[in-house]
mmCIF file as gemmi writes it, N, C-alpha and C atoms, coordinates in Angstrom:
data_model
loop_
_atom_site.group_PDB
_atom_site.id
_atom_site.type_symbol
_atom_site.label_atom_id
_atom_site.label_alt_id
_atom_site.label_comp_id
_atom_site.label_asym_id
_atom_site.label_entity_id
_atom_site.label_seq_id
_atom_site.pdbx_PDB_ins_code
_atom_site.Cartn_x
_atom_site.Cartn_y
_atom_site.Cartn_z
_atom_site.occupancy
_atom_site.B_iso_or_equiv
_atom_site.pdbx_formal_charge
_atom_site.auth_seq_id
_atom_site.auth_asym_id
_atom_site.pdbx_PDB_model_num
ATOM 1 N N . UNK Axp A 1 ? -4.595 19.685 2.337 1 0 ? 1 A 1
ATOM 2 C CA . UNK Axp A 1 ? -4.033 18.585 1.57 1 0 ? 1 A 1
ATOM 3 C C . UNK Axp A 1 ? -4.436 18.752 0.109 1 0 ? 1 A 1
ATOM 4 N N . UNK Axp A 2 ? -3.404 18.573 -0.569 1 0 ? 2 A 1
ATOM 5 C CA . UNK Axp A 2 ? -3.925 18.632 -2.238 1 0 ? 2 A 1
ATOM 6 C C . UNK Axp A 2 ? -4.645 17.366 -2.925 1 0 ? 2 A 1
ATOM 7 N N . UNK Axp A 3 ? -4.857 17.266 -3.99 1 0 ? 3 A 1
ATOM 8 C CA . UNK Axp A 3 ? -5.217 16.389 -5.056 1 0 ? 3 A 1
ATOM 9 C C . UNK Axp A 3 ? -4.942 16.178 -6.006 1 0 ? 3 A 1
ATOM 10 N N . UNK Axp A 4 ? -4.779 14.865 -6.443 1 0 ? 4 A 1
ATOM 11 C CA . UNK Axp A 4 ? -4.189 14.311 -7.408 1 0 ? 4 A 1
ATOM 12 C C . UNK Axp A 4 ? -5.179 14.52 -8.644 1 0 ? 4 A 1
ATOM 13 N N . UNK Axp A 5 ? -4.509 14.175 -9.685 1 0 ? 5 A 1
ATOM 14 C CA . UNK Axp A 5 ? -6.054 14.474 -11.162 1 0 ? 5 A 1
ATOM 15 C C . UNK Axp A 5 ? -7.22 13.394 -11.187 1 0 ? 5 A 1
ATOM 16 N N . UNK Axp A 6 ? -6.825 12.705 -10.046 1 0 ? 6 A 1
ATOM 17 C CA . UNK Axp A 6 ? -8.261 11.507 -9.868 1 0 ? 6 A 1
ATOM 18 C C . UNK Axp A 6 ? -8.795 11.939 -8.536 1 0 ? 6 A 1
ATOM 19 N N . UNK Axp A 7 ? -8.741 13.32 -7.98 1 0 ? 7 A 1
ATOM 20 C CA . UNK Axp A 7 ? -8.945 13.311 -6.764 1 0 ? 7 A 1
ATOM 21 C C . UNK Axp A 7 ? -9.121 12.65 -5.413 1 0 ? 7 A 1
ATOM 22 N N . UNK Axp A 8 ? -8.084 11.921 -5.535 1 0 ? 8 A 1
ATOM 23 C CA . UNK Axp A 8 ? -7.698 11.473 -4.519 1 0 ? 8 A 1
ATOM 24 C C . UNK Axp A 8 ? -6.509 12.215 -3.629 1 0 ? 8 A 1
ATOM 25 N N . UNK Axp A 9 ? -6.835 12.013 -2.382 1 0 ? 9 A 1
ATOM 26 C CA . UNK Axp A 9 ? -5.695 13.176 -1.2 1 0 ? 9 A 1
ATOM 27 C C . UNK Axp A 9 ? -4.208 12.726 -1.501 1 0 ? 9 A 1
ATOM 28 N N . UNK Axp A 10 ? -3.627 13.85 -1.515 1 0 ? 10 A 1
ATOM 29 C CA . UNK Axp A 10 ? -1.863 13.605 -2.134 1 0 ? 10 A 1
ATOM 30 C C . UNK Axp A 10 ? -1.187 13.716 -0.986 1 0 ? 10 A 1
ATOM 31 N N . UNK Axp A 11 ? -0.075 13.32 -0.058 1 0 ? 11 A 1
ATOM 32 C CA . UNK Axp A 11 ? 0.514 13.622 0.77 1 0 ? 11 A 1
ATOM 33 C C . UNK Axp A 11 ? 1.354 14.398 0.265 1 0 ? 11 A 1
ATOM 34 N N . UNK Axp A 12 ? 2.175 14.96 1.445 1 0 ? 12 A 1
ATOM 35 C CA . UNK Axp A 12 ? 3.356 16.047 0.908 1 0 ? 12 A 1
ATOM 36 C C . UNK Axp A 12 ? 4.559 15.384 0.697 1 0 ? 12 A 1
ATOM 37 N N . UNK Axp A 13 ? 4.971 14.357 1.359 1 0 ? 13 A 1
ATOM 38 C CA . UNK Axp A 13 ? 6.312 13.924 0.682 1 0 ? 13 A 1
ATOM 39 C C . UNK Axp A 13 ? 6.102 12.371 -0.27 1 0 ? 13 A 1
ATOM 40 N N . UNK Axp A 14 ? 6.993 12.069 -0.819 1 0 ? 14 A 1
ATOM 41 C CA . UNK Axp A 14 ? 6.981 10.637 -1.025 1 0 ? 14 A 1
ATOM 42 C C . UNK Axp A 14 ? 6.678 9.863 -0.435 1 0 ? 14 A 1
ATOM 43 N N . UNK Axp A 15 ? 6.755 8.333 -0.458 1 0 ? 15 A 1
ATOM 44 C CA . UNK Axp A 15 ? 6.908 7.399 0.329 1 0 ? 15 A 1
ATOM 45 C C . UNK Axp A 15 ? 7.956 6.397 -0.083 1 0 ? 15 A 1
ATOM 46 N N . UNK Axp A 16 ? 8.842 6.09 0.572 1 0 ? 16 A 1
ATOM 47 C CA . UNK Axp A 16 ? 9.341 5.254 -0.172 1 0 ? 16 A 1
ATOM 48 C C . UNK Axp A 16 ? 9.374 3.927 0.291 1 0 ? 16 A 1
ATOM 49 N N . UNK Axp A 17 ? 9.17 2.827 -0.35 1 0 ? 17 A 1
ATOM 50 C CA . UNK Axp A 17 ? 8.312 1.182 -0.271 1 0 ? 17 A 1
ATOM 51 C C . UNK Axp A 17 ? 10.027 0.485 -0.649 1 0 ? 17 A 1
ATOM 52 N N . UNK Axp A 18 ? 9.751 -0.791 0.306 1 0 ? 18 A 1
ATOM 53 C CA . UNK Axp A 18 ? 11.168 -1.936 0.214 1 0 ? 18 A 1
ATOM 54 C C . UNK Axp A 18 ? 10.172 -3.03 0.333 1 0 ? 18 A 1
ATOM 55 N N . UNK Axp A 19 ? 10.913 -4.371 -0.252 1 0 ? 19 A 1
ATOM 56 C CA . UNK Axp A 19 ? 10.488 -5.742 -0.112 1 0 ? 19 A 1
ATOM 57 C C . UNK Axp A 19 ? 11.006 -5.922 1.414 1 0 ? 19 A 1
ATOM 58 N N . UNK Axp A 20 ? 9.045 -6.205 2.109 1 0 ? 20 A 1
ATOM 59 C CA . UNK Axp A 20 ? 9.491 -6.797 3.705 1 0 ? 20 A 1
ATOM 60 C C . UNK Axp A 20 ? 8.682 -5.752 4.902 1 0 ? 20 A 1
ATOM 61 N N . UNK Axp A 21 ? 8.418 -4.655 4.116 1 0 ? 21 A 1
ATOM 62 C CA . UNK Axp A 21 ? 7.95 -3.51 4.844 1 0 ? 21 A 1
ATOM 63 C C . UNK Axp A 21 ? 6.829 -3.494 4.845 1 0 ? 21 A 1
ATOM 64 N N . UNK Axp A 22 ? 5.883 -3.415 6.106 1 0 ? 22 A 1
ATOM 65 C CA . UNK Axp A 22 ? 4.477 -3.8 6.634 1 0 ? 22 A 1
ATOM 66 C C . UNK Axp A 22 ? 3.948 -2.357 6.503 1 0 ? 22 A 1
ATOM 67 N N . UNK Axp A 23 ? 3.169 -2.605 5.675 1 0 ? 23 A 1
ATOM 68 C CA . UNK Axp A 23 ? 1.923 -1.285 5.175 1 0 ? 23 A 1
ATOM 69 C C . UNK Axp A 23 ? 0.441 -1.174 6.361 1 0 ? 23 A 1
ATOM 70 N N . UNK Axp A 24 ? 0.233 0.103 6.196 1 0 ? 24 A 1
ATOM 71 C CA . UNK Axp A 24 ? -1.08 -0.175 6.186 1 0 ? 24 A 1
ATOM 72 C C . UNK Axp A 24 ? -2.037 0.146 5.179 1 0 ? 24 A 1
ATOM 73 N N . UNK Axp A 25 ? -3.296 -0.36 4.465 1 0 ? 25 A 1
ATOM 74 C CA . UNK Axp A 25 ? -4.194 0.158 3.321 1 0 ? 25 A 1
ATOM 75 C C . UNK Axp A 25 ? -5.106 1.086 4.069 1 0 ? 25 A 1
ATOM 76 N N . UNK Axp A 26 ? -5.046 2.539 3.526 1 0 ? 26 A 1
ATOM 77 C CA . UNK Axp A 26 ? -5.917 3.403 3.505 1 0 ? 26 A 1
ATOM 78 C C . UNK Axp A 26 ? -7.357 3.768 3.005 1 0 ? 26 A 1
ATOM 79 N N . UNK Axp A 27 ? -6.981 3.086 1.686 1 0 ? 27 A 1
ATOM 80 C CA . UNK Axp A 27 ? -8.559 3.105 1.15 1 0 ? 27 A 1
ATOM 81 C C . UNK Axp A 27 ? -8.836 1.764 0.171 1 0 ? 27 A 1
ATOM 82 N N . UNK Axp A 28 ? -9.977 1.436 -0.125 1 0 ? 28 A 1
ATOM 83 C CA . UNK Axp A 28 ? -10.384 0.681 -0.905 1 0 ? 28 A 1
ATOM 84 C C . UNK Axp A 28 ? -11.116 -0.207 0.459 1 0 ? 28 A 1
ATOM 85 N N . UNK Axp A 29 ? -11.844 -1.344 -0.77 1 0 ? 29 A 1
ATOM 86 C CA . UNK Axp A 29 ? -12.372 -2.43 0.774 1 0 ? 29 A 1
ATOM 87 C C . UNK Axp A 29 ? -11.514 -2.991 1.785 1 0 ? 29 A 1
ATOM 88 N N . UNK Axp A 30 ? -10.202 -3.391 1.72 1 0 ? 30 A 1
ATOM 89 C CA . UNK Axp A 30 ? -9.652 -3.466 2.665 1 0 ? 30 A 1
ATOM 90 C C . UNK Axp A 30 ? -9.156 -2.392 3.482 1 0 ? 30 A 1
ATOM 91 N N . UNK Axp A 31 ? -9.25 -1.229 3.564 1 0 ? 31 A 1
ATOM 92 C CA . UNK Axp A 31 ? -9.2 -0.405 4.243 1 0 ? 31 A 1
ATOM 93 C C . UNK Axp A 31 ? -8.835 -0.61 5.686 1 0 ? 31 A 1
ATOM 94 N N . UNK Axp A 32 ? -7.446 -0.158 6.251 1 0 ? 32 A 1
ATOM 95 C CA . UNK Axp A 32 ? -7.056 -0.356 7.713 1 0 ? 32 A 1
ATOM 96 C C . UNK Axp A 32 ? -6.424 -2.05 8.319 1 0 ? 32 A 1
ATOM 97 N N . UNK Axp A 33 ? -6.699 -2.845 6.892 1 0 ? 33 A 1
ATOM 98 C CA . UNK Axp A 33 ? -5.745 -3.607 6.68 1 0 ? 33 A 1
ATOM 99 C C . UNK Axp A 33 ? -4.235 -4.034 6.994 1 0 ? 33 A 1
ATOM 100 N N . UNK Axp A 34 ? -3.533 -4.544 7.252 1 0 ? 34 A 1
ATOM 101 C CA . UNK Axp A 34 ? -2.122 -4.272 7.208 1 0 ? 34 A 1
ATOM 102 C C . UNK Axp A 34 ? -1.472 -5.605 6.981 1 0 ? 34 A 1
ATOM 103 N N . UNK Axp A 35 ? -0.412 -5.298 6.252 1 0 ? 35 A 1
ATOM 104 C CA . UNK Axp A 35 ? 0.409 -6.78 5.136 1 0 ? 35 A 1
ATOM 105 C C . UNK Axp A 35 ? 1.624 -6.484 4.934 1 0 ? 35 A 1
ATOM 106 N N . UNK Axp A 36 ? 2.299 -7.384 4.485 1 0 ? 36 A 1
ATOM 107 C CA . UNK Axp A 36 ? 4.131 -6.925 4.156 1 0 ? 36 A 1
ATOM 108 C C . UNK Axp A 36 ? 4.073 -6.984 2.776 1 0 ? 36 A 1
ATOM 109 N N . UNK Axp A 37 ? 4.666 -6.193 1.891 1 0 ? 37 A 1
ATOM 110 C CA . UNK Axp A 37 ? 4.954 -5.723 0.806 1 0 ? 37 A 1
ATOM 111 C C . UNK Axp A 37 ? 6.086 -7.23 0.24 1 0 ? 37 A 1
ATOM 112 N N . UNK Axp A 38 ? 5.413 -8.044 -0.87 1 0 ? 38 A 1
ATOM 113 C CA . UNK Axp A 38 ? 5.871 -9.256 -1.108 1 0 ? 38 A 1
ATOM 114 C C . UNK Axp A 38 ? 6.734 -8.8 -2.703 1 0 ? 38 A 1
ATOM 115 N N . UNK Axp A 39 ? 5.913 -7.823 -3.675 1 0 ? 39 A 1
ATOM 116 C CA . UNK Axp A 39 ? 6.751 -6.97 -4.65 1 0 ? 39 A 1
ATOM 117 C C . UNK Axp A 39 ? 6.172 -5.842 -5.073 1 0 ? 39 A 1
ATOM 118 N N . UNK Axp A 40 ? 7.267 -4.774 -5.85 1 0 ? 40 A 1
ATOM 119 C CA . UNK Axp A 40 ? 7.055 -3.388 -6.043 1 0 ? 40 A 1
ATOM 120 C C . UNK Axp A 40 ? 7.031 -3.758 -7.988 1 0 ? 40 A 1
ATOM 121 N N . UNK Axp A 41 ? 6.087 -2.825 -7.988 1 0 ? 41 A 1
ATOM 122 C CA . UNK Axp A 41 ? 6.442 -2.462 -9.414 1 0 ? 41 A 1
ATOM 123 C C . UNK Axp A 41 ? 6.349 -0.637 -9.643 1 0 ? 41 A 1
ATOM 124 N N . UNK Axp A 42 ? 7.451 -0.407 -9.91 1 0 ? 42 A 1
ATOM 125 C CA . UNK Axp A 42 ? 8.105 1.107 -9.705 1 0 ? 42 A 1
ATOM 126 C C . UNK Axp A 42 ? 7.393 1.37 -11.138 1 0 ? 42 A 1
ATOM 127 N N . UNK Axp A 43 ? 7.67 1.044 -12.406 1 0 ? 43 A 1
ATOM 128 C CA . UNK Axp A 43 ? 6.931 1.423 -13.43 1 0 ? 43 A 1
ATOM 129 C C . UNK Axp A 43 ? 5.346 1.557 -13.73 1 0 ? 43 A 1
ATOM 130 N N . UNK Axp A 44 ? 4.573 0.744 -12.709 1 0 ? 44 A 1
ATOM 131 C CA . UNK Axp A 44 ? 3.156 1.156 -12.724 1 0 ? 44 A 1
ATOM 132 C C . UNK Axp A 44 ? 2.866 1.496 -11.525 1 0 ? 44 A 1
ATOM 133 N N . UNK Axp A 45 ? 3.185 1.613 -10.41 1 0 ? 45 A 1
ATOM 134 C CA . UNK Axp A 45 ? 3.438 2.283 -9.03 1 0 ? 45 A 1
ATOM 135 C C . UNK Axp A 45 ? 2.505 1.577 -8.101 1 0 ? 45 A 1
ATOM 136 N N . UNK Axp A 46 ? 2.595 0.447 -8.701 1 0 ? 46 A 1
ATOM 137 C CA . UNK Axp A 46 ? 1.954 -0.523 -7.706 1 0 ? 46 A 1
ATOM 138 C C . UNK Axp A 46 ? 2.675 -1.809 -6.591 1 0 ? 46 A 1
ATOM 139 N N . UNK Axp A 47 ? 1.876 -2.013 -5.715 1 0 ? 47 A 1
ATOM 140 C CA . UNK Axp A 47 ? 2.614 -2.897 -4.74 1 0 ? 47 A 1
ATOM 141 C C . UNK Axp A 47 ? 1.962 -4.409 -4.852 1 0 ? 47 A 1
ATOM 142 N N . UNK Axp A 48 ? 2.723 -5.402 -4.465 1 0 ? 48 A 1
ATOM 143 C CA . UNK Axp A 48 ? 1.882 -6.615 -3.784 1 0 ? 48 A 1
ATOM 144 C C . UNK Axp A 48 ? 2.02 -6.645 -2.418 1 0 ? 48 A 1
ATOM 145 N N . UNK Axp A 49 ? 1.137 -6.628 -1.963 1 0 ? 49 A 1
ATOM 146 C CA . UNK Axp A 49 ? 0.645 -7.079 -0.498 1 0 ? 49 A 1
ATOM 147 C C . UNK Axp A 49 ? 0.234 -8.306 -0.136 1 0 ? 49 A 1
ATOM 148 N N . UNK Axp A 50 ? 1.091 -8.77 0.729 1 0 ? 50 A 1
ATOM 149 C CA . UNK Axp A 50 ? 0.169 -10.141 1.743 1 0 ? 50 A 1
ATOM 150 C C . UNK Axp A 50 ? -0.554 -9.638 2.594 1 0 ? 50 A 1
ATOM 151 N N . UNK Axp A 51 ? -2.001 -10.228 2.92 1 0 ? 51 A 1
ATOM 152 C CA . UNK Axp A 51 ? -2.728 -9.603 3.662 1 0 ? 51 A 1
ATOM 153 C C . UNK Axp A 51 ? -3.596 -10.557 4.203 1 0 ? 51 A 1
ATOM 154 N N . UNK Axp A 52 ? -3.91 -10.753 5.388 1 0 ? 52 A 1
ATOM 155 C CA . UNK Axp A 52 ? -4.563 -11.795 6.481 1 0 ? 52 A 1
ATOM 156 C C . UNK Axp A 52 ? -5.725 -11.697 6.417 1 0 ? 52 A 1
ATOM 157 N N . UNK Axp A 53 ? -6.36 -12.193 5.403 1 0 ? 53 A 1
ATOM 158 C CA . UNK Axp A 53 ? -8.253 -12.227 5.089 1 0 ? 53 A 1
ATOM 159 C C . UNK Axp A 53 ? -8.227 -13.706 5.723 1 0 ? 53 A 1
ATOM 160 N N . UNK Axp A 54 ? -9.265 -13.892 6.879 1 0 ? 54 A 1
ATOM 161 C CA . UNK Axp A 54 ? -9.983 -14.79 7.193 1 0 ? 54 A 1
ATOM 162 C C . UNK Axp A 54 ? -9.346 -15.679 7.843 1 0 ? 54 A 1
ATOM 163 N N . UNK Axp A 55 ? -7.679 -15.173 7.822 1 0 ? 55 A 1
ATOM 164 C CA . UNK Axp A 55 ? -6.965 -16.298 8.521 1 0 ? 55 A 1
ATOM 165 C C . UNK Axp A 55 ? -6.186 -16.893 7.343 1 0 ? 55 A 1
ATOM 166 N N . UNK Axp A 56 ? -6.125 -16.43 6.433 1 0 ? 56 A 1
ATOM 167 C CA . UNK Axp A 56 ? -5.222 -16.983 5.032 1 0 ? 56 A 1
ATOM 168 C C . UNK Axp A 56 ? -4.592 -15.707 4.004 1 0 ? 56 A 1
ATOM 169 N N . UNK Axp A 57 ? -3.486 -15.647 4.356 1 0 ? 57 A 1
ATOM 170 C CA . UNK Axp A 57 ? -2.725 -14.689 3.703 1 0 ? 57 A 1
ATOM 171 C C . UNK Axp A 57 ? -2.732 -14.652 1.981 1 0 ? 57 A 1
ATOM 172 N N . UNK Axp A 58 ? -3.251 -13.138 1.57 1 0 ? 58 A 1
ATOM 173 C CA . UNK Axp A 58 ? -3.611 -13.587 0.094 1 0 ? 58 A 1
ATOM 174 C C . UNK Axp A 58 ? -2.949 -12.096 -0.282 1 0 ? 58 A 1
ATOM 175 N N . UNK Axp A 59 ? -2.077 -12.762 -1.822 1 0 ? 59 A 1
ATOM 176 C CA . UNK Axp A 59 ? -2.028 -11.486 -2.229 1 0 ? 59 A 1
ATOM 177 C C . UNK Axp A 59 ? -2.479 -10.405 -3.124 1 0 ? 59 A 1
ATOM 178 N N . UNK Axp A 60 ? -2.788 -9.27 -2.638 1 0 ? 60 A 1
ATOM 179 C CA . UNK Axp A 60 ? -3.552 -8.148 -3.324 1 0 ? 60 A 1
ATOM 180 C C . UNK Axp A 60 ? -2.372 -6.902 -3.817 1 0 ? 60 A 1
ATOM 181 N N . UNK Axp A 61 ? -3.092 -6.797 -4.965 1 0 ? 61 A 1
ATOM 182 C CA . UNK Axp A 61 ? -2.332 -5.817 -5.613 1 0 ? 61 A 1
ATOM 183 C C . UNK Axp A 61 ? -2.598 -3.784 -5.179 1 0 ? 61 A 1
ATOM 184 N N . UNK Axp A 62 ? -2.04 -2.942 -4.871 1 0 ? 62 A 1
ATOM 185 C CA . UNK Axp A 62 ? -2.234 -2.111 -5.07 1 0 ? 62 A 1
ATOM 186 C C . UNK Axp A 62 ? -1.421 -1.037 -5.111 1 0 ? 62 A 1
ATOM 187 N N . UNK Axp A 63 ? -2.514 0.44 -5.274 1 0 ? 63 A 1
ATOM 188 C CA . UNK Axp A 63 ? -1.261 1.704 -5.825 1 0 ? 63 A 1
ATOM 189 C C . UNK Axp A 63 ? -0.518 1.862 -4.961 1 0 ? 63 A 1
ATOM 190 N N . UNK Axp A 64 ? 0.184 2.95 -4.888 1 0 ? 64 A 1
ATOM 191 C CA . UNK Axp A 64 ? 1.415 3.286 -3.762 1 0 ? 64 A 1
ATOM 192 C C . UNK Axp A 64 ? 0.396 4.457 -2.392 1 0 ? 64 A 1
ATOM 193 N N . UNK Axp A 65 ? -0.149 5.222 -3.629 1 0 ? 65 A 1
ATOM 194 C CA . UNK Axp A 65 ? -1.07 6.054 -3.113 1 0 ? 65 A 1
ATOM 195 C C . UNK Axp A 65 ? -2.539 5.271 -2.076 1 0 ? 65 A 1
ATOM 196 N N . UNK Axp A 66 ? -2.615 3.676 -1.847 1 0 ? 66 A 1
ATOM 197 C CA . UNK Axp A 66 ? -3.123 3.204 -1.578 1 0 ? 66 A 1
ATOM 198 C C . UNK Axp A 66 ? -3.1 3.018 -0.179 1 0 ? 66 A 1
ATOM 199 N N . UNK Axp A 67 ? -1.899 3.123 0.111 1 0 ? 67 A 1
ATOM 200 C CA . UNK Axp A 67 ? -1.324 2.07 1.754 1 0 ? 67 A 1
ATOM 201 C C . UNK Axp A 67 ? -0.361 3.17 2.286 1 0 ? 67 A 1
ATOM 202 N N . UNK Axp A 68 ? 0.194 3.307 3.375 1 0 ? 68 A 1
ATOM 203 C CA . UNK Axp A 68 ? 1.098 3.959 4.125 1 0 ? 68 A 1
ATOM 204 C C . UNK Axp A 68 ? 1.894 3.026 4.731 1 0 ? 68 A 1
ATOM 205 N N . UNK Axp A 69 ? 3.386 3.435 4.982 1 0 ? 69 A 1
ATOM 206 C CA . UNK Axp A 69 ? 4.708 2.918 5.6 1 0 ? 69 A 1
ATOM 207 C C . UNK Axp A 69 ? 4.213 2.269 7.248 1 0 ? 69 A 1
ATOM 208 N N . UNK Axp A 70 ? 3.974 1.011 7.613 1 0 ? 70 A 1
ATOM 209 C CA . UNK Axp A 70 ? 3.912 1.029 8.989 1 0 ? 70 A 1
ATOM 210 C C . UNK Axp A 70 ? 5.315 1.186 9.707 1 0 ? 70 A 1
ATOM 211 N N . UNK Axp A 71 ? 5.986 0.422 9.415 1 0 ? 71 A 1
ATOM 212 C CA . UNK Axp A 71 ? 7.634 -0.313 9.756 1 0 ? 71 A 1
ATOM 213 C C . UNK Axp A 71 ? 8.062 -1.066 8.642 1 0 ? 71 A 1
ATOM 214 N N . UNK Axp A 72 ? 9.374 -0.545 9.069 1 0 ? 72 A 1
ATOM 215 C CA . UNK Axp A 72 ? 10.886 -1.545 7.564 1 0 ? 72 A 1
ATOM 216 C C . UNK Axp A 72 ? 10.756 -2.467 8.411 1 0 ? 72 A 1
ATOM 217 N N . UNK Axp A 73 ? 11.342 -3.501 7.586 1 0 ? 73 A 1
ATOM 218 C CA . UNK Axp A 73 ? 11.755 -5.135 8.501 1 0 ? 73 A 1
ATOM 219 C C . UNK Axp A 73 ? 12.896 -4.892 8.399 1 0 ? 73 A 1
């Protein structure tokens, strides 16, 4: 697997992200997480995520390189 210039692991293809589509987070503290993608921002390549902390859905921001495709809605 390659690396990105922040060394972080690069996959080989894209991913491509829709409003509605349940991620899972790979790294950071929520790690193994999983939330539906509430908005995209394509120009800084970040997502919003809803995500079920504690029993209350909150939303967290992150990269693309952050989370993986679970299922489209």
């Amino acid at each position: 697997m390659d690396e990105d210039h922040q060394g972080r692991p690069t996959r080989g293809k894209p991913q491509t992200f829709r409003l509605g589509n349940i991620v899972r987070i790979v790294s950071g503290p929520f790690v193994s997480f999983t939330g539906k993608i509430e908005g995209i921002n394509q120009a800084k390549a970040l997502l919003k995520v809803k995500v079920a902390i504690y029993g209350r859905n909150k939303p967290i921001k992150l990269n693309f390189a952050d989370v993986e495709n679970v299922s489209a809605s």
